[in-house]
C-alpha positions as a printed Julia matrix, in Angstrom:
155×3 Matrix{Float64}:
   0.0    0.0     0.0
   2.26   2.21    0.67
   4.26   2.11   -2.65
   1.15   2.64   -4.27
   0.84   6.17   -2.82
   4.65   7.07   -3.86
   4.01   5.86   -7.2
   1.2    7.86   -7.63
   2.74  10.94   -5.78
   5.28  10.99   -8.64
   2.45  10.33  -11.11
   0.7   13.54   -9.92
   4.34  15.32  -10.17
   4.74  14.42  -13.81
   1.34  14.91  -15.08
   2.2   18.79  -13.42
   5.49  18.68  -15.08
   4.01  17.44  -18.14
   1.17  20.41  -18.0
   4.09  22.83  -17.09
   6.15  21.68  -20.23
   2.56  22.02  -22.74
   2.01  25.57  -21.47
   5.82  27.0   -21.52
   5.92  25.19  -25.47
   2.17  27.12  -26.07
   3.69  30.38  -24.62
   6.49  30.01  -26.85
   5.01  29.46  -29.57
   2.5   32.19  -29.56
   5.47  35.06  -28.92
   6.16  35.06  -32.53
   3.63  36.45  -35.01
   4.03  35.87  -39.35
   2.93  38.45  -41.02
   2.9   37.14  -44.93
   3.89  39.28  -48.0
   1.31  41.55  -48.89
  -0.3   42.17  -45.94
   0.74  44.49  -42.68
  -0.29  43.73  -38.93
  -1.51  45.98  -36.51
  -0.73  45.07  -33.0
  -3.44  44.82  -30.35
  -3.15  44.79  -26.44
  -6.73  43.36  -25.06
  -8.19  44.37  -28.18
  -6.8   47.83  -27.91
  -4.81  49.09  -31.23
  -1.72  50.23  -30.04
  -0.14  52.08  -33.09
   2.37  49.42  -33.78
   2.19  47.82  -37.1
   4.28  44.95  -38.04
   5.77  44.44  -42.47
   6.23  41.41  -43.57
   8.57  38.6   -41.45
   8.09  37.05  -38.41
   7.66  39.35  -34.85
   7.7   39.12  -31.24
   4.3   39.72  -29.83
   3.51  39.14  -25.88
   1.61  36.17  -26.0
  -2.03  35.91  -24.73
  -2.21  39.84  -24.42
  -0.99  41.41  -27.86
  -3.44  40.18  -30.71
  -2.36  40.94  -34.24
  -5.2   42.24  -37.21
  -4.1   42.12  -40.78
  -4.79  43.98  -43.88
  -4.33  42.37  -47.42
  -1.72  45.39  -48.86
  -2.28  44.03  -52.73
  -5.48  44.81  -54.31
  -8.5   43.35  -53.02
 -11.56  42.85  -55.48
 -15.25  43.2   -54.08
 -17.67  42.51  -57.07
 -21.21  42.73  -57.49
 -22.37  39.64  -59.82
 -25.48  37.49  -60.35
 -25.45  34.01  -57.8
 -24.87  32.04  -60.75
 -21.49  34.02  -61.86
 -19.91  34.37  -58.33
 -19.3   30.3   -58.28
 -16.71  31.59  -60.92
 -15.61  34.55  -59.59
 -11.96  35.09  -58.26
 -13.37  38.31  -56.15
 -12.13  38.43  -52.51
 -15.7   39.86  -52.02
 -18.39  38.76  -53.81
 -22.32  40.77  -53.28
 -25.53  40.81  -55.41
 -26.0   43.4   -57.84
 -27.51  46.62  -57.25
 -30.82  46.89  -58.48
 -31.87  50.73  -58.82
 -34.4   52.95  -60.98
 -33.27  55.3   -64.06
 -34.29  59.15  -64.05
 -37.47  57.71  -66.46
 -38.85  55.26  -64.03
 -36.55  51.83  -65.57
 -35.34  49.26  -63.17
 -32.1   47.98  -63.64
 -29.15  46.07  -62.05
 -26.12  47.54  -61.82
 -22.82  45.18  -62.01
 -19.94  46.66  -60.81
 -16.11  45.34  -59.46
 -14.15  47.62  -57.01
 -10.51  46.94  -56.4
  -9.21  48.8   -53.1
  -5.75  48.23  -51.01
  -5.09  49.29  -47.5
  -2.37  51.61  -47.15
   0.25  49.79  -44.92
   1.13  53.75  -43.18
  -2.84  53.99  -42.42
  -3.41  50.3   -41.39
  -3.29  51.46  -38.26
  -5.84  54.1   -38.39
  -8.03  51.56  -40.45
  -7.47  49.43  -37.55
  -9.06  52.0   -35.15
 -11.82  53.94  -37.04
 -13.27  51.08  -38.97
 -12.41  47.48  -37.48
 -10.87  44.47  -39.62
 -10.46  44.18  -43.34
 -14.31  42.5   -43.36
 -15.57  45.64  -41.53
 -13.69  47.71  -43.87
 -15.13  45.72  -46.98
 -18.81  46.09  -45.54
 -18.98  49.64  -44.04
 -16.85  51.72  -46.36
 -16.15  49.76  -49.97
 -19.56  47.61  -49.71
 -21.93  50.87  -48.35
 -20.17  53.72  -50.59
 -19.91  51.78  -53.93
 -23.65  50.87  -53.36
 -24.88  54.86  -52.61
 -22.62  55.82  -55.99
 -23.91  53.06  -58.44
 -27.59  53.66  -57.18
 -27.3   57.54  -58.16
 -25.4   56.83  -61.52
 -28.52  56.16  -63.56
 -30.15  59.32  -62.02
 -27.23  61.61  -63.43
């Protein structure tokens, strides 16, 4: 009996060991942050932008309290097509068309592509007056292209 309570005394030891050794590896490996080419990372502390943005290559971050948003710095496509067409689409973003009257009382669609990048000096401020690059898409590209090409037949 009582080498069964040493053996598992030293069982309880390595399973804390063993936990100890999981958690130092996660910690670790969530210090270093990839940022890819083409895209630029804003650094986060609790969900606060901090001004710090990150190029491409691999950073130190503090792990479990910096969080890292990125923006796509090539061109990104958002493109208004009918369902049947956006299976063969290659947009980033793909949205219905925008269906809209002409000055005479027509309806029509209106089909239009937008191509945008985010200015890796202003990711940063994107990061804190808008949100991520799917906020961006749908409250500035998605909302403004759809106010333009609704007026455009009216001109």
């Amino acid at each position: 009996m009582e080498n069964y309570e040493r053996s598992n005394r030293g069982m309880g030891g390595l399973i804390f060991l063993g936990f100890l050794a999981v958690m130092g590896l996660l910690t670790i490996l969530l210090t270093f942050r990839t940022v890819d080419a083409g895209e630029v990372g804003v650094v986060t502390r609790f969900g606060k932008v901090t001004g710090r943005t990150l190029e491409p290559g691999a950073h130190m971050v503090v792990p479990f309290v910096d969080g890292v948003m990125t923006y796509n710095t090539k061109k990104v496509i958002y493109e208004t097509t009918t369902a049947e067409k956006q299976e063969g689409s290659e947009a980033d973003y793909k949205d219905f068309p925008v269906d809209t009257n002409t000055e005479d009382g027509q309806q029509v669609d209106i089909f239009y592509t937008v191509r945008f990048s985010v200015d890796p000096t202003m990711a940063g401020w994107v990061a804190q007056n808008v949100g991520s690059q799917d906020a961006l898409v749908e409250k500035v590209v998605k909302t403004e292209s759809r106010i333009w090409a609704r007026n455009i037949p009216r001109e």
